[in-house]
C-alpha positions in Angstrom: 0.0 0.0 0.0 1.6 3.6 -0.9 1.5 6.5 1.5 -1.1 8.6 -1.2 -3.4 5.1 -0.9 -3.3 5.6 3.0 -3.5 8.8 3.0 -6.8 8.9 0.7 -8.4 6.2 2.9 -7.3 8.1 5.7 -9.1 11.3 4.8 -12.1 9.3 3.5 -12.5 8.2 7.2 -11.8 11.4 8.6 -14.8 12.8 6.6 -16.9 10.8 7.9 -16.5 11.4 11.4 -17.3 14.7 12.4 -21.1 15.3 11.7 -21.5 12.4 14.4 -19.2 13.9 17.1 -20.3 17.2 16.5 -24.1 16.2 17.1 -22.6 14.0 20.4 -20.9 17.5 22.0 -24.4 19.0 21.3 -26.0 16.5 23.7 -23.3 16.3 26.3 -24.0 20.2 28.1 -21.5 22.5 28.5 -17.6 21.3 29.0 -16.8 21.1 32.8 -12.9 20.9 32.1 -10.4 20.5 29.0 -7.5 18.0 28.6 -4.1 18.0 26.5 -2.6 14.9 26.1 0.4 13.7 23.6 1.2 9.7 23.4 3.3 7.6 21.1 1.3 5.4 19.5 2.6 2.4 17.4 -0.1 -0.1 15.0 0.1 -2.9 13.2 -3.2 -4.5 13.2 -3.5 -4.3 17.3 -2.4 -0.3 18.4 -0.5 0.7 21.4 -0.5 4.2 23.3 2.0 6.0 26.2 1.9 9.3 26.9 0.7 11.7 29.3 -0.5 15.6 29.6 -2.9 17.5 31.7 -6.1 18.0 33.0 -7.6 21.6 33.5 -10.6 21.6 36.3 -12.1 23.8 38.1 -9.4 26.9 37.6 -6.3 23.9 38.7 -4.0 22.0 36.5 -3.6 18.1 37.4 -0.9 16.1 35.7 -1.8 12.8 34.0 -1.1 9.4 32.5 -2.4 8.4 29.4 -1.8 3.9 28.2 -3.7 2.1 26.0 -4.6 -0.7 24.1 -6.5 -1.2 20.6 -7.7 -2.8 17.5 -6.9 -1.8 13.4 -4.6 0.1 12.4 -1.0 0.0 11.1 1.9 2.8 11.0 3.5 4.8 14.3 3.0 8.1 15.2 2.8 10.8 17.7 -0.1 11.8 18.9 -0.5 15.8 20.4 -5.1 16.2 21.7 -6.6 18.8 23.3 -10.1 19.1 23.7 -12.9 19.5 26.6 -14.2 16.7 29.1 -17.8 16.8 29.8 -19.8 14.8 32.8 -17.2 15.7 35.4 -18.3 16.9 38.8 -15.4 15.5 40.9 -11.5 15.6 39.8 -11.2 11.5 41.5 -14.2 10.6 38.7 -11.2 11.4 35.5 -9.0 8.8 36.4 -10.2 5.5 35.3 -10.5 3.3 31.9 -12.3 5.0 29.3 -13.9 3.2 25.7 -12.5 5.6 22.3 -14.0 5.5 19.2 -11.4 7.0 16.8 -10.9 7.5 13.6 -8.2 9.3 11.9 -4.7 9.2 9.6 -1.2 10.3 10.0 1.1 11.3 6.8 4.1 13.0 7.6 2.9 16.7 10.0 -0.2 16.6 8.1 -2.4 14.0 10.1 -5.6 15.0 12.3 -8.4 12.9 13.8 -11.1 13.2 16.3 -10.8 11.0 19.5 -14.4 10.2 21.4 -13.4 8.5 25.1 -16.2 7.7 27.4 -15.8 6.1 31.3 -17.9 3.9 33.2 -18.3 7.0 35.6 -20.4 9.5 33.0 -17.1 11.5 31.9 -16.9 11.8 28.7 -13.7 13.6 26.3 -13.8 15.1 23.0 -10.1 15.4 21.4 -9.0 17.1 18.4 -5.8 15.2 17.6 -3.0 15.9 15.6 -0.7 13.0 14.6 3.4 12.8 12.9 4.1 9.9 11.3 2.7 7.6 9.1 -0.1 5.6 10.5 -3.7 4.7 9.9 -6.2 3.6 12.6 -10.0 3.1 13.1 -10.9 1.2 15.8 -12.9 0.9 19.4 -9.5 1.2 21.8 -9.1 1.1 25.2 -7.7 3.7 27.4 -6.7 4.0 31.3 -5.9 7.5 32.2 -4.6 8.2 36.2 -3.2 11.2 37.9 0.8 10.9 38.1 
């Protein structure tokens, strides 16, 4: 597979992702904190994430971890998200494993994608991501974020 096929499946994916997490944010309320997180991620069929970054709540910064686990994908990249957390009433409530429905592509500087997490607790995070490298992932992935 050549990079301009990944890259033309990748954007073919990424097109069809945001009416569907724009119309989730709609539903959600208004964001009760925001998150920036950057991870190495490497793929080849099953994905792998470590990283870390911060959450911002409640007018205080808290440092965090970021690991995960996934299916699809193949490539390695660096992955740079910010984006707002909604559901969270109590700081202890963001630490915990969270379900990601994600879809994007990396090619070279030029890769974005959209990252949807949600945790058993009723937090849910809405990334806009940035990836370097050359990867290509869809999948349902598993992530466990804790405070360092």
């Amino acid at each position: 597979m050549t990079v301009n096929s990944l890259a033309r499946i990748g954007a073919v994916a990424l097109m069809l992702l945001p009416p569907a997490a724009i119309a989730q944010q709609r539903t959600l309320g208004p964001p009760s904190g925001s998150v920036r997180i950057e991870a190495l991620s490497i793929a080849f069929l099953g994905q792998g994430q470590l990283g870390g970054g911060t959450l911002s709540f409640r007018g205080r910064n808290y440092p965090i971890s970021v690991g995960g686990l996934g299916v699809g994908g193949i490539g390695a990249s660096k992955l740079t998200a910010t984006g707002r957390v909604y559901g969270l009433r109590q700081r202890e409530d963001f630490a915990g494993t969270y379900v990601q429905l994600s879809e994007g592509w990396a090619v070279g500087r030029a890769g974005r994608g959209r990252l949807v997490l949600k945790n058993n607790k009723g937090v849910t995070i809405s990334l806009d991501a940035r990836r370097q490298g050359l990867q290509l992932a869809s999948g349902v992935d598993g992530m466990v974020i804790g405070f360092k």
